[in-house]
C-alpha positions in Angstrom: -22.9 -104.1 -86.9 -20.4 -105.2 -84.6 -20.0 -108.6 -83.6 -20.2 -109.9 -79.6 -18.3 -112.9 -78.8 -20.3 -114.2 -76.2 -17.9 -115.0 -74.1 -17.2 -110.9 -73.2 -20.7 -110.8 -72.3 -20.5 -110.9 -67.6 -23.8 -111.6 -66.1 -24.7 -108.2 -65.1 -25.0 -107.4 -68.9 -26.7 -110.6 -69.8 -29.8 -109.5 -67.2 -29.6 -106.5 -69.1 -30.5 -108.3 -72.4 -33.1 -110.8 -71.1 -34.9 -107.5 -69.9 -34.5 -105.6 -72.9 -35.9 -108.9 -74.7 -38.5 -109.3 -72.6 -39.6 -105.6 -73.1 -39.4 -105.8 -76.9 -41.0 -109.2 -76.5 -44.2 -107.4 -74.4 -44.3 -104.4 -76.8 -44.4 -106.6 -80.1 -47.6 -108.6 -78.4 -49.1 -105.3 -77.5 -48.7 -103.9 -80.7 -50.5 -106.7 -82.4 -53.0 -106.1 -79.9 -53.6 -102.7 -80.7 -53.2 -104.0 -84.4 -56.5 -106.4 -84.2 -58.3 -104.1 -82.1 -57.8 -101.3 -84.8 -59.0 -104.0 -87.9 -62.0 -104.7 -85.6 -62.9 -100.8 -85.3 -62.3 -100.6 -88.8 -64.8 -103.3 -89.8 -67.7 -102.0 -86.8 -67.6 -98.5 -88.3 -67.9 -99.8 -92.1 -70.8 -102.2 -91.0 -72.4 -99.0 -89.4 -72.2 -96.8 -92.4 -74.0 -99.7 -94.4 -76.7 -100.8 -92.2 -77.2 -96.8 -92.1 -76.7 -96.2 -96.0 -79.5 -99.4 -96.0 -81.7 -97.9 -94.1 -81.4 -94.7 -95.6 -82.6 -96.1 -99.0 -84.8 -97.7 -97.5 -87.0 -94.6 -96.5 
């Protein structure tokens, strides 16, 4: 990995950065969004299959 002496860095680049960290920044909160909404699916479906495997033996 090559090393960047900040000092080479000009503004125009430096914008460039701050966007690209804000975009990683926006993706990684997004992604644990989809993350937790994913675990909470999970855990709806595997209380439906038990209420309906409850029910079931209840009959």
């Amino acid at each position: 990995m090559p090393v960047v002496s900040i000092e080479d860095i000009g503004e125009d680049d430096l914008k460039v950065f701050q966007k690209l960290h804000e975009h990683l920044a926006l993706l990684t909160r997004k992604d644990l969004s989809v993350k937790e909404l994913h675990l909470i699916n999970m855990e709806n479906e595997h209380h439906q299959r038990k209420s309906s495997s409850l029910k079931n033996n209840l009959k």
